[in-house]
N, CA, C and O atoms as a Tripos MOL2 file, in Angstrom:
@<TRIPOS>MOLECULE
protein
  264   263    66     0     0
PROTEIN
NO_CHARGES

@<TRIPOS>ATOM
      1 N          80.1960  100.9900   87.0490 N.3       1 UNK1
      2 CA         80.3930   99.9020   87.9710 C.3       1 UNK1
      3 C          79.0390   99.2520   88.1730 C.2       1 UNK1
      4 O          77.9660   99.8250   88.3640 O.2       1 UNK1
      5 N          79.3260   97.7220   88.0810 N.am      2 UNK2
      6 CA         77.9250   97.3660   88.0030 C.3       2 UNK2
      7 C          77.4910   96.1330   89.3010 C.2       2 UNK2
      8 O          76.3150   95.8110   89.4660 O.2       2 UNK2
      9 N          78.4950   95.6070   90.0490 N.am      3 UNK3
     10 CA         78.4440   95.0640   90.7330 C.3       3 UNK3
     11 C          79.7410   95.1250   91.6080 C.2       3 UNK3
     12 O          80.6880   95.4690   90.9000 O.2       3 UNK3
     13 N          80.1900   94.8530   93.2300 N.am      4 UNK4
     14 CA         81.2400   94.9250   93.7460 C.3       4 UNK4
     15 C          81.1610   93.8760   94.5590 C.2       4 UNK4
     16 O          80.0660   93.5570   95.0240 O.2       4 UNK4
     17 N          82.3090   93.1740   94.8600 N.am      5 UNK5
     18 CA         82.3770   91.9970   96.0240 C.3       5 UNK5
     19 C          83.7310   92.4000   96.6730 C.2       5 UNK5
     20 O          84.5780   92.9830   95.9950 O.2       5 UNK5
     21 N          83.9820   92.0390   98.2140 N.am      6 UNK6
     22 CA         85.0060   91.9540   98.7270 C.3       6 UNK6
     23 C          85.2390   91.0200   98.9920 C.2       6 UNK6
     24 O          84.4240   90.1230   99.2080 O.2       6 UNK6
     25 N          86.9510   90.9040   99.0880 N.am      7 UNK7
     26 CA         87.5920   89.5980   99.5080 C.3       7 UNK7
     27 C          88.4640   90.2110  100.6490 C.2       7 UNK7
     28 O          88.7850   91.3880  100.4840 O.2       7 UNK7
     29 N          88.8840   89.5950  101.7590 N.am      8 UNK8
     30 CA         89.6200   89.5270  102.7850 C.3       8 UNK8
     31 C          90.6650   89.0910  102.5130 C.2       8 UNK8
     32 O          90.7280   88.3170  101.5570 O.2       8 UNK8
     33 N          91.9040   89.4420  103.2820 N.am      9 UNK9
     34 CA         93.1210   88.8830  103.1200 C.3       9 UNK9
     35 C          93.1880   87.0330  103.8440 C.2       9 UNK9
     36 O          94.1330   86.2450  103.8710 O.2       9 UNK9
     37 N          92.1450   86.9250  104.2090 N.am     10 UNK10
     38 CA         91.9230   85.3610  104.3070 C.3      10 UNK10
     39 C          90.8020   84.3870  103.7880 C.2      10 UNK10
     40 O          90.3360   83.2970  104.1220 O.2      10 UNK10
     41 N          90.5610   85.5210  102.6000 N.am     11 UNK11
     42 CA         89.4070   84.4990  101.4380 C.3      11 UNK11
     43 C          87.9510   84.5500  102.0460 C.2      11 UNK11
     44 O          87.0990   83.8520  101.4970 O.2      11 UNK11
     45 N          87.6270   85.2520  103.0350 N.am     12 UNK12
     46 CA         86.5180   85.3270  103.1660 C.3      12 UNK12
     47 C          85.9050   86.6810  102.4540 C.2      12 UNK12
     48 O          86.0700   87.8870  102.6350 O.2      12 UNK12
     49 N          84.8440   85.6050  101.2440 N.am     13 UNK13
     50 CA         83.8580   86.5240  100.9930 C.3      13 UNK13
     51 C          82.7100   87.6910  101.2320 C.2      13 UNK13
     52 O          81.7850   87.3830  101.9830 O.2      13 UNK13
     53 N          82.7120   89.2910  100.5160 N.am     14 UNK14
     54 CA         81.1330   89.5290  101.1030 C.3      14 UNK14
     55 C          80.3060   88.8480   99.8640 C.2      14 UNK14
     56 O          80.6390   88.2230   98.8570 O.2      14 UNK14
     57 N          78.7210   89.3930  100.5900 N.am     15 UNK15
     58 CA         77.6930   89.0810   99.2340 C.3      15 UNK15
     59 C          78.2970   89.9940   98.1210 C.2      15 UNK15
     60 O          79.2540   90.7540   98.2750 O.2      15 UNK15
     61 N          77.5820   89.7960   96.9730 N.am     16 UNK16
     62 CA         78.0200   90.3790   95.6940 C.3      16 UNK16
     63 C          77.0460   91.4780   95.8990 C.2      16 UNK16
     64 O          75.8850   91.0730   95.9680 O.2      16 UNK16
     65 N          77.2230   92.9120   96.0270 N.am     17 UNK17
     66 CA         76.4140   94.4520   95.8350 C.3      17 UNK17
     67 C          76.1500   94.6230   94.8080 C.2      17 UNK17
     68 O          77.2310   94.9010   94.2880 O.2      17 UNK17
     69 N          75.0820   94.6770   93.7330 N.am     18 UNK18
     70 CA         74.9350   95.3440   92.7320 C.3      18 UNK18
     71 C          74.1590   94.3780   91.6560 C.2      18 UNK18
     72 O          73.3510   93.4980   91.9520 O.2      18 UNK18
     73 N          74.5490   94.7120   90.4620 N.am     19 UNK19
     74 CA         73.8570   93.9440   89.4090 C.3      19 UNK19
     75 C          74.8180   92.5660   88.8660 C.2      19 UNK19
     76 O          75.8750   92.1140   89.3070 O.2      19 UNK19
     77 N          73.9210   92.1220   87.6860 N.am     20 UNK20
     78 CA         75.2180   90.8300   87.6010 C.3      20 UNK20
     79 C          75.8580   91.0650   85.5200 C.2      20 UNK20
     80 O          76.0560   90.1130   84.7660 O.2      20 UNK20
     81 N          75.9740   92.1080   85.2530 N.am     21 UNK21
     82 CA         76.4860   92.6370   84.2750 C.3      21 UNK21
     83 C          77.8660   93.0580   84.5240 C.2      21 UNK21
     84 O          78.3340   93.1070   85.6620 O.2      21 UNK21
     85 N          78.6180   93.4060   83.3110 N.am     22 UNK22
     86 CA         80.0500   93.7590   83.6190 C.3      22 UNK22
     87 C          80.9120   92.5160   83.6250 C.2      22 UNK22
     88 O          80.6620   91.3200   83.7670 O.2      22 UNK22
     89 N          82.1260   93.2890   83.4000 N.am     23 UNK23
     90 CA         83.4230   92.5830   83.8140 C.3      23 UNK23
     91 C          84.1710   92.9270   85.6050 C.2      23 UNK23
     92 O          83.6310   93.6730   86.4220 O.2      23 UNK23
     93 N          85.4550   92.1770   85.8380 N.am     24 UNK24
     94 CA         85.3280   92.6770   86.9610 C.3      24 UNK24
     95 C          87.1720   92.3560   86.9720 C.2      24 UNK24
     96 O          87.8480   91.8930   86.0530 O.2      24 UNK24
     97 N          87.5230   92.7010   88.0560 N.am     25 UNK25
     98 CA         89.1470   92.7010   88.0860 C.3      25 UNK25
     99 C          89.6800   92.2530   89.7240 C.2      25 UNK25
    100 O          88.7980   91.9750   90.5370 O.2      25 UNK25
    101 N          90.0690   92.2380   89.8390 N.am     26 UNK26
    102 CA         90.7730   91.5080   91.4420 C.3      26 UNK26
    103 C          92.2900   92.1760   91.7510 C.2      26 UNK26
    104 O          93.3470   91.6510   91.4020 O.2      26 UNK26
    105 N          92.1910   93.1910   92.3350 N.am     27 UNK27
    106 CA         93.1360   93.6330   92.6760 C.3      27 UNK27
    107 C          93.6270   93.2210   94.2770 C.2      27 UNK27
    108 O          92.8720   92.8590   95.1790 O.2      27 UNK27
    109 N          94.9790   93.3720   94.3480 N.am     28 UNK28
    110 CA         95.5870   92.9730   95.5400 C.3      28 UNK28
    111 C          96.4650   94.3230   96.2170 C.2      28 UNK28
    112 O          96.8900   95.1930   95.4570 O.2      28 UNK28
    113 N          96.6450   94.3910   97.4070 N.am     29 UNK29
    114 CA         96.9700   95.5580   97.7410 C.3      29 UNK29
    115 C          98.6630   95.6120   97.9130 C.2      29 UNK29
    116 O          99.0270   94.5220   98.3540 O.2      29 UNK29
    117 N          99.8060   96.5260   97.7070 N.am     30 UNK30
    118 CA        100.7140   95.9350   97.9830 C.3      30 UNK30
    119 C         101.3970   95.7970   99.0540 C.2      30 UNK30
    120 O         101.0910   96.2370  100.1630 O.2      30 UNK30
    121 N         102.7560   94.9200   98.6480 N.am     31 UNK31
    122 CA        102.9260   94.6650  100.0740 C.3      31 UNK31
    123 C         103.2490   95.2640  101.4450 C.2      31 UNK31
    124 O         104.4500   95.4630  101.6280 O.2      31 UNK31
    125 N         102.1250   95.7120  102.8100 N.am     32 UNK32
    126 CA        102.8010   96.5040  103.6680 C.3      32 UNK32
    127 C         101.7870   97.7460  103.9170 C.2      32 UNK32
    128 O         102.0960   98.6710  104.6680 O.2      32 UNK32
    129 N         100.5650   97.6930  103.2310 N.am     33 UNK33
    130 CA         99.8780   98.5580  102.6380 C.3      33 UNK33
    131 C          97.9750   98.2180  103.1960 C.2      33 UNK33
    132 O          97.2170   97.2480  103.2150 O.2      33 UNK33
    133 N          97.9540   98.7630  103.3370 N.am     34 UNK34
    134 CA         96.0300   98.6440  103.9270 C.3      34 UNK34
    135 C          95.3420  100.0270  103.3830 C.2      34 UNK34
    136 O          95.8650  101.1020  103.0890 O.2      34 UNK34
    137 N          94.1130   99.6460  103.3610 N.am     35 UNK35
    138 CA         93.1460  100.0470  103.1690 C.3      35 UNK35
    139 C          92.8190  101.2380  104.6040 C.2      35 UNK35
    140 O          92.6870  100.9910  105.8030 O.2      35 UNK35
    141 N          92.7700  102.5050  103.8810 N.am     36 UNK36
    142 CA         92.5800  103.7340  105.3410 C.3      36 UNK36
    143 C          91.5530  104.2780  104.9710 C.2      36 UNK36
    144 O          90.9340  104.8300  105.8810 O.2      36 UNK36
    145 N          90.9240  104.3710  103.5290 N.am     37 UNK37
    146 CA         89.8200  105.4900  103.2930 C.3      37 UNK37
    147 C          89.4410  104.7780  101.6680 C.2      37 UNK37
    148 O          89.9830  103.8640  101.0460 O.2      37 UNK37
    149 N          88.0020  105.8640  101.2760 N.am     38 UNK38
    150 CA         87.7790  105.2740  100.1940 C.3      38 UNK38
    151 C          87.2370  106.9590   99.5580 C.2      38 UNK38
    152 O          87.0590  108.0670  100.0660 O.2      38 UNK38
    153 N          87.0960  106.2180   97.8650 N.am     39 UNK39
    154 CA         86.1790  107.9230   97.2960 C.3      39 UNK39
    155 C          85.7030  107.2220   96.2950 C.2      39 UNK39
    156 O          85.9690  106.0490   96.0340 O.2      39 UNK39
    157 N          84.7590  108.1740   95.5410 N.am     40 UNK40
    158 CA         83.9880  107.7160   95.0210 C.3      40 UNK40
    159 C          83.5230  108.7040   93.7720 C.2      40 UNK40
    160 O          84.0230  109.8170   93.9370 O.2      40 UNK40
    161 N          82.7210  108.6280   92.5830 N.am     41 UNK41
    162 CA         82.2660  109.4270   92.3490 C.3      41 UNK41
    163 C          80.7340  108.4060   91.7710 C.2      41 UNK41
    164 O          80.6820  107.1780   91.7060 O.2      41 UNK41
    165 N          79.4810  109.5290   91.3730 N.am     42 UNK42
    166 CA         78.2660  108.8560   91.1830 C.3      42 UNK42
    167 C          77.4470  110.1650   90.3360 C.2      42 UNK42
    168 O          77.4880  111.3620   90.6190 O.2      42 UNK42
    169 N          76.7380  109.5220   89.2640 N.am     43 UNK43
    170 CA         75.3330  110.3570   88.9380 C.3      43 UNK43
    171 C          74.5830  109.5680   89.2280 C.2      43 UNK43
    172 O          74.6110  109.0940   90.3630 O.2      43 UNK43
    173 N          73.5550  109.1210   88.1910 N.am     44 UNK44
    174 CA         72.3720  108.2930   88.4320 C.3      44 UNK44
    175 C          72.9430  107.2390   89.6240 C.2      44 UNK44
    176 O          72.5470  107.2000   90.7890 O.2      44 UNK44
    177 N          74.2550  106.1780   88.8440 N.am     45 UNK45
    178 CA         74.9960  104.9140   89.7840 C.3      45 UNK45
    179 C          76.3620  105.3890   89.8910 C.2      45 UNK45
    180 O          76.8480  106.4770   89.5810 O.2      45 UNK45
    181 N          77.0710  103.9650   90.5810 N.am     46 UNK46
    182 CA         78.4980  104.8640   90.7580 C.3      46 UNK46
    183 C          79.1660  104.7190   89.8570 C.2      46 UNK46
    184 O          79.0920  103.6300   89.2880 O.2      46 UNK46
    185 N          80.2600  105.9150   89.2490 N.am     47 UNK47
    186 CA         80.9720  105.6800   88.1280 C.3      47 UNK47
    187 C          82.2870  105.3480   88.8620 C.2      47 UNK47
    188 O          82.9530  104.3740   88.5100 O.2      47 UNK47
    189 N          82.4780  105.7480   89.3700 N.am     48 UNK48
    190 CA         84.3000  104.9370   89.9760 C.3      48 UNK48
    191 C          84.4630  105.1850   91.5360 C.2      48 UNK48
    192 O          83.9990  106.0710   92.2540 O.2      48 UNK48
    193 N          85.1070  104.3320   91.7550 N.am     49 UNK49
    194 CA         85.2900  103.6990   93.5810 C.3      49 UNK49
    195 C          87.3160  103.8810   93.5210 C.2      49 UNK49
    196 O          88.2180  103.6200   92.7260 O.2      49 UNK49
    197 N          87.2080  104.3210   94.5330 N.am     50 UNK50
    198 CA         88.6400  104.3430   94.8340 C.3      50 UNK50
    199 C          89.4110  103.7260   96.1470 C.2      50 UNK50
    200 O          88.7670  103.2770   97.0950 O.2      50 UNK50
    201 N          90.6400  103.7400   96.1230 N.am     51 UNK51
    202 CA         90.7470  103.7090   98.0060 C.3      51 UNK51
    203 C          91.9080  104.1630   98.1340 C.2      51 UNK51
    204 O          92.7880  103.9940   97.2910 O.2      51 UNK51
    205 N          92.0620  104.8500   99.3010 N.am     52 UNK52
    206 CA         93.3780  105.2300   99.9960 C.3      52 UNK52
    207 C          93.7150  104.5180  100.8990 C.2      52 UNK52
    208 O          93.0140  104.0880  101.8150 O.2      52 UNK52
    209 N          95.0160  104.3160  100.6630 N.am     53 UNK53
    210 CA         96.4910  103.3370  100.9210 C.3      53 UNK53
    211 C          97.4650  104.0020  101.6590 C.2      53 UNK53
    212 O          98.1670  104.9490  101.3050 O.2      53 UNK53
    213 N          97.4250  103.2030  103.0960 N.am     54 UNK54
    214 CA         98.2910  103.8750  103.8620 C.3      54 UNK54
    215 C          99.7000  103.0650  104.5280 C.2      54 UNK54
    216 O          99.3260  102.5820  105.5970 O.2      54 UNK54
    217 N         100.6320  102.8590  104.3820 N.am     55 UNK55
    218 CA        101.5370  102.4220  104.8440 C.3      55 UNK55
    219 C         101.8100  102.0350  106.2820 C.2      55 UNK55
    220 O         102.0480  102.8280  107.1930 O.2      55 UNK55
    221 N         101.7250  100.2460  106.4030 N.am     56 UNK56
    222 CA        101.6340   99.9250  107.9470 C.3      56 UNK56
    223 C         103.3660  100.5420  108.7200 C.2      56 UNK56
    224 O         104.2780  100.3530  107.9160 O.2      56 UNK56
    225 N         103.6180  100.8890  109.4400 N.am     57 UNK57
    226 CA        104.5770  101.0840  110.1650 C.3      57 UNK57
    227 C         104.6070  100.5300  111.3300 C.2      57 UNK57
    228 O         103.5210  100.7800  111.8520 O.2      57 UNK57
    229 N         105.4550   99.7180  112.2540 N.am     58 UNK58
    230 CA        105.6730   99.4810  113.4240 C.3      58 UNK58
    231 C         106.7050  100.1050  113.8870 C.2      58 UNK58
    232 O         107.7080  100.5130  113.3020 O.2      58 UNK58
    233 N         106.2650  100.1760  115.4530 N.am     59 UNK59
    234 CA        106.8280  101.2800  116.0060 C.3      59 UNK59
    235 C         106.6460  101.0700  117.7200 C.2      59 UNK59
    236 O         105.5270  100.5660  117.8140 O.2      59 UNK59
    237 N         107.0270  101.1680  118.6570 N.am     60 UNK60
    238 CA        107.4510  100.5940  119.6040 C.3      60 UNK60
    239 C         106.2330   99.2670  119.9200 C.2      60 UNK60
    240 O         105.2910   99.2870  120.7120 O.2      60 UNK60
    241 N         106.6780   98.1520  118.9660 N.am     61 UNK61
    242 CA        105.7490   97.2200  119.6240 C.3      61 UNK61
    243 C         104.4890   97.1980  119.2880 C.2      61 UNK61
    244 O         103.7500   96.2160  119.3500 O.2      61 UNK61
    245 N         104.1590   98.4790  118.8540 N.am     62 UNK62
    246 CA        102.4040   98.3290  117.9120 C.3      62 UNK62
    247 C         102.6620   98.8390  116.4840 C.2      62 UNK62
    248 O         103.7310   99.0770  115.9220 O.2      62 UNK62
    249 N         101.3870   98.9450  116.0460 N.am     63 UNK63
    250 CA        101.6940   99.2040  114.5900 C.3      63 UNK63
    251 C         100.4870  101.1440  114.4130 C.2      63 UNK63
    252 O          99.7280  101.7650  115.1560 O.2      63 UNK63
    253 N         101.0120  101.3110  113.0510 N.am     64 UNK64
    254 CA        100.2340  102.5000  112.8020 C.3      64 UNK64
    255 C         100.1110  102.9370  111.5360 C.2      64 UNK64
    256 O         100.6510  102.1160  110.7950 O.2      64 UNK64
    257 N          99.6670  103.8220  110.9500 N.am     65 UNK65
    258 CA         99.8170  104.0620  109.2520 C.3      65 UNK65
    259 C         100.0520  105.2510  109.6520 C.2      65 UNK65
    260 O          99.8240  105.9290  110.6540 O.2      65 UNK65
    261 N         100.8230  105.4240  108.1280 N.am     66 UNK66
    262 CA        101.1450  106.9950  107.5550 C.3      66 UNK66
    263 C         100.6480  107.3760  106.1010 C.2      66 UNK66
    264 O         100.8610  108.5020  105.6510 O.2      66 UNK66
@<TRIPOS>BOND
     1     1     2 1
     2     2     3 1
     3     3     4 2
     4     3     5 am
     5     5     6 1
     6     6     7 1
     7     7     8 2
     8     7     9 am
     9     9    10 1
    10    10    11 1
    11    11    12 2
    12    11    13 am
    13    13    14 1
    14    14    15 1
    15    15    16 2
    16    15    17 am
    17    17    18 1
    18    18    19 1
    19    19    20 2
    20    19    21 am
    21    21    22 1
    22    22    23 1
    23    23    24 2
    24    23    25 am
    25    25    26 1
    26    26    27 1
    27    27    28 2
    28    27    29 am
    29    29    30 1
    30    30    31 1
    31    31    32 2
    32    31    33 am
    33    33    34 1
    34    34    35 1
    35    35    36 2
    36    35    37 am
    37    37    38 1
    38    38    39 1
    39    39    40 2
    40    39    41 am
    41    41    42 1
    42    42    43 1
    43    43    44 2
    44    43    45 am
    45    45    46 1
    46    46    47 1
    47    47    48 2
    48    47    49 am
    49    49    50 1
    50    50    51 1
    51    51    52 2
    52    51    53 am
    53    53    54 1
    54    54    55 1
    55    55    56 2
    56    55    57 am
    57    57    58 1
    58    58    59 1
    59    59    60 2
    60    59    61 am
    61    61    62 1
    62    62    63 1
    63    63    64 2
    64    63    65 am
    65    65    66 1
    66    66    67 1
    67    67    68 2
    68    67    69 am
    69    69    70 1
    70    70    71 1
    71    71    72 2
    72    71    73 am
    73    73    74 1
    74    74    75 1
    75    75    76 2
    76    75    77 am
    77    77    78 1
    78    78    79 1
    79    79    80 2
    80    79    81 am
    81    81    82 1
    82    82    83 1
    83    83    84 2
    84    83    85 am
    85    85    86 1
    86    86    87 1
    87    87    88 2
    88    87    89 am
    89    89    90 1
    90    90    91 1
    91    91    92 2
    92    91    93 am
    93    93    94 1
    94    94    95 1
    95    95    96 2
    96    95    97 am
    97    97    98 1
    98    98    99 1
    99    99   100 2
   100    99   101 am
   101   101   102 1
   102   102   103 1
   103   103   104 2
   104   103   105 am
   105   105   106 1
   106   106   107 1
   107   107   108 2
   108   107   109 am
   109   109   110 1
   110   110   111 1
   111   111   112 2
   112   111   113 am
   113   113   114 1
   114   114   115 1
   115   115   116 2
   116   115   117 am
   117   117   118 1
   118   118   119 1
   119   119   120 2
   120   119   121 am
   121   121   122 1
   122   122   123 1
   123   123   124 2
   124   123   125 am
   125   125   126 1
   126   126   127 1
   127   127   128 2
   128   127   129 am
   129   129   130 1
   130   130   131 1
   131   131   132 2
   132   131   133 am
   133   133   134 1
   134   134   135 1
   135   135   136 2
   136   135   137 am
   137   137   138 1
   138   138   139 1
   139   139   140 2
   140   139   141 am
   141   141   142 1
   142   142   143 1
   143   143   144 2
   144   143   145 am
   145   145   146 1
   146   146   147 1
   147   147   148 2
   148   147   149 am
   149   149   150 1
   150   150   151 1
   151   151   152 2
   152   151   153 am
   153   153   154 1
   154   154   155 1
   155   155   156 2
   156   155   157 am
   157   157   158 1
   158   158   159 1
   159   159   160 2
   160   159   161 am
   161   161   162 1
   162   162   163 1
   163   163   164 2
   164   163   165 am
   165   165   166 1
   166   166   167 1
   167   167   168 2
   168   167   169 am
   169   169   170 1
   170   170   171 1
   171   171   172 2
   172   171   173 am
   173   173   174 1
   174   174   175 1
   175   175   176 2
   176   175   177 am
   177   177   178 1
   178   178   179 1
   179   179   180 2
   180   179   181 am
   181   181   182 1
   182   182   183 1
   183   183   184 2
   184   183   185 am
   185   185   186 1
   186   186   187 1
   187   187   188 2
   188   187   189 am
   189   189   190 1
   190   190   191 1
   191   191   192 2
   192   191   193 am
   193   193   194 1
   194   194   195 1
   195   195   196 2
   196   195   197 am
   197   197   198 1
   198   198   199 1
   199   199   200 2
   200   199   201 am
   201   201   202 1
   202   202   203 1
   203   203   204 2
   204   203   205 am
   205   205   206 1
   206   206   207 1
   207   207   208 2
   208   207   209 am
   209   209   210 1
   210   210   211 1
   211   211   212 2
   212   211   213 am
   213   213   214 1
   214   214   215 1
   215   215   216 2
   216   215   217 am
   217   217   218 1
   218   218   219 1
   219   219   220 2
   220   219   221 am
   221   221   222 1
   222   222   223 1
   223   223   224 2
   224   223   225 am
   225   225   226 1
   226   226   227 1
   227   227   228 2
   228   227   229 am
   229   229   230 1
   230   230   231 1
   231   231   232 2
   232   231   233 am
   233   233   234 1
   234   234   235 1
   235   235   236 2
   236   235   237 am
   237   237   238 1
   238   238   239 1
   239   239   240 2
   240   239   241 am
   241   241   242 1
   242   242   243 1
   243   243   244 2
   244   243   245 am
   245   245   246 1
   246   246   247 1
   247   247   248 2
   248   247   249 am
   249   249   250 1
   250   250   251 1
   251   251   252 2
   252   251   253 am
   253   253   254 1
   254   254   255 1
   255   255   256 2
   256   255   257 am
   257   257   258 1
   258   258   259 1
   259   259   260 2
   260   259   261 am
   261   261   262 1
   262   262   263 1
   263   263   264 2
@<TRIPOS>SUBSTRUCTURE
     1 UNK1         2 RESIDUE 1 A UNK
     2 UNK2         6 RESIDUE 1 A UNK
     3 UNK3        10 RESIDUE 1 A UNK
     4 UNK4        14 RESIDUE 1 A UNK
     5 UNK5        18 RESIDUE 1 A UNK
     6 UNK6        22 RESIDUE 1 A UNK
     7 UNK7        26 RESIDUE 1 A UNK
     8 UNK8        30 RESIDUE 1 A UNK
     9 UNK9        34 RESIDUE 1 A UNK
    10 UNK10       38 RESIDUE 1 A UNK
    11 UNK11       42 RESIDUE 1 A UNK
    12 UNK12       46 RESIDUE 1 A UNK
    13 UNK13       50 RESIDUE 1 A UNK
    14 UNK14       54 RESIDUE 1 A UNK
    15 UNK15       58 RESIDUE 1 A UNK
    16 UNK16       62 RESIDUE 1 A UNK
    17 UNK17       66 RESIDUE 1 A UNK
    18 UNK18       70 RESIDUE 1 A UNK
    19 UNK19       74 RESIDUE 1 A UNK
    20 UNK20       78 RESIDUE 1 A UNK
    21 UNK21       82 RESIDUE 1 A UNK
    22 UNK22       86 RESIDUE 1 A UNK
    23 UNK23       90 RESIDUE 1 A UNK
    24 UNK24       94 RESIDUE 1 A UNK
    25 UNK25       98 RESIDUE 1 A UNK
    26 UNK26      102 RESIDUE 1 A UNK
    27 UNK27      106 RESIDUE 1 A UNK
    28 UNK28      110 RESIDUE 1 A UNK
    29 UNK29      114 RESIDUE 1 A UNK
    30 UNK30      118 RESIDUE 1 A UNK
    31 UNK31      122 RESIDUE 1 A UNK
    32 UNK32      126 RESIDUE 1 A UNK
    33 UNK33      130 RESIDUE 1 A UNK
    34 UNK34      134 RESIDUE 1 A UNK
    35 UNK35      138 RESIDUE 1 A UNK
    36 UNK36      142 RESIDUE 1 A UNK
    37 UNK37      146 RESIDUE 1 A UNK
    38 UNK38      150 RESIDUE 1 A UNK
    39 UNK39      154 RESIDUE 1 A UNK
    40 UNK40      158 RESIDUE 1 A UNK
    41 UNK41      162 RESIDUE 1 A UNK
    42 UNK42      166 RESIDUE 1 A UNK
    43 UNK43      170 RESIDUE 1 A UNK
    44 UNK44      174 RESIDUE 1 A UNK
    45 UNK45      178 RESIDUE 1 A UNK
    46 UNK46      182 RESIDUE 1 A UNK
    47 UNK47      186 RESIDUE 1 A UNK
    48 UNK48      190 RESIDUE 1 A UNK
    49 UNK49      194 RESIDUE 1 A UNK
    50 UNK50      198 RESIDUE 1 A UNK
    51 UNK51      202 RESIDUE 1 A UNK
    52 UNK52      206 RESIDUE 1 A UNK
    53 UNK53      210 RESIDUE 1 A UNK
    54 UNK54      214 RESIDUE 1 A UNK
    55 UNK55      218 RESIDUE 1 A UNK
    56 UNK56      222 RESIDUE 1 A UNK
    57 UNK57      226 RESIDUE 1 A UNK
    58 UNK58      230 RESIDUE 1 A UNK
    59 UNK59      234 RESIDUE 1 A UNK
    60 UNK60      238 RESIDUE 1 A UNK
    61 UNK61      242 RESIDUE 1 A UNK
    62 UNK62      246 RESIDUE 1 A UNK
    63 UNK63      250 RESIDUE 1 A UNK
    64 UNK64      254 RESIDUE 1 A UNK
    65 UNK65      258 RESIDUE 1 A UNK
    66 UNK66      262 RESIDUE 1 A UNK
């Protein structure tokens, strides 16, 4: 991994982290679904980024994940 950017579910950008080599991919999360945790692995840099996906639920009037 040679560089990472985030996007928001309303197009707001972060800065770009990292170098400017590589390809890159744009994933979308599905529908109903957020972002709860992340992992990772690294030697020298990082070799892969992950995230855990937790299912929004509503439930009397607020919301929560499972």
């Amino acid at each position: 991994m040679d560089s990472l950017t985030f996007i928001t579910n309303k197009g707001n950008r972060s800065p770009k982290y990292g170098g400017n080599g590589g390809s890159y991919s744009i994933e979308t999360l599905p529908e109903g679904y957020r972002i709860i945790g992340l992992f990772g692995r690294s030697a020298a840099r990082v070799d892969a980024l992950g995230f855990v996906l937790g299912k929004t639920v509503y439930k009397y009037g607020g919301y929560g994940t499972t």
